[in-house]
C-alpha positions as CSV (number, residue, x, y, z in Angstrom):
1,X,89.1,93.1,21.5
2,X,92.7,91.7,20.5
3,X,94.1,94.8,20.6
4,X,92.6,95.6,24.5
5,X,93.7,91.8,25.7
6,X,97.2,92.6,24.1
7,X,97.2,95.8,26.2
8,X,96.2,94.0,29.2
9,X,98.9,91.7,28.7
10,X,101.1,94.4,28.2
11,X,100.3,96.6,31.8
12,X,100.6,92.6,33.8
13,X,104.0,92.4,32.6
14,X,104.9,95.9,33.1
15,X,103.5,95.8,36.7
16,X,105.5,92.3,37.3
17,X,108.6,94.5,36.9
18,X,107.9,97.1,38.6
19,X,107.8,94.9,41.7
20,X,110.5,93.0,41.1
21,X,112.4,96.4,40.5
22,X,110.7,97.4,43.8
23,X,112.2,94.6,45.6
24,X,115.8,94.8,44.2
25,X,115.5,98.4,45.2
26,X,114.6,97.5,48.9
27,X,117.1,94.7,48.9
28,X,119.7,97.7,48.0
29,X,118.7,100.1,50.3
30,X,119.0,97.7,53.6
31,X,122.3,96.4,52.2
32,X,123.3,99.9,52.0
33,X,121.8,100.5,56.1
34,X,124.0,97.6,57.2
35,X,127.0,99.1,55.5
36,X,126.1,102.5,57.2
37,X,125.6,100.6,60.6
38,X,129.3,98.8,60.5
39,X,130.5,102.1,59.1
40,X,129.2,103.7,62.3
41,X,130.6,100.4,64.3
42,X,133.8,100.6,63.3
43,X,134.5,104.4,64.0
44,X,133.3,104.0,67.3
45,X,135.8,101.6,67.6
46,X,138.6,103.5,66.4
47,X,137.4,106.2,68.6
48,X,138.0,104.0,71.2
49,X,141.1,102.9,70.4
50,X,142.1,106.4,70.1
51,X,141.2,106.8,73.1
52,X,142.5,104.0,74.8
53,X,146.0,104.7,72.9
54,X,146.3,108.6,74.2
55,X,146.1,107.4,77.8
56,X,148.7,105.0,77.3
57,X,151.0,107.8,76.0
58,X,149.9,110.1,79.4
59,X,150.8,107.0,81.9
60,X,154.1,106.5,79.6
């Protein structure tokens, strides 16, 4: 009976990090979207800027 509560023991704590790897995982992954998103933010900018610069050369 020791031996089965020590086991039981053993899978709580094993499952207690498995979640709290889970959620560090999750937090990474939507750190990583909002990089993507200002990624994607910023080269529409530039693109605009781009475009914005190339008709100042035509009017010039």
């Amino acid at each position: 009976m020791i031996k089965n509560n020590h086991f039981i023991k053993q899978i709580h704590a094993f499952n207690e990090l498995y979640s709290k790897l889970n959620i560090q995982i999750q937090n990474i992954c939507i750190k990583q979207l909002k990089m993507i998103k200002a990624n994607d933010l910023n080269t529409n900018q530039i693109d605009t800027l781009r475009e914005q610069y190339q008709l100042l050369l035509k009017q010039i």
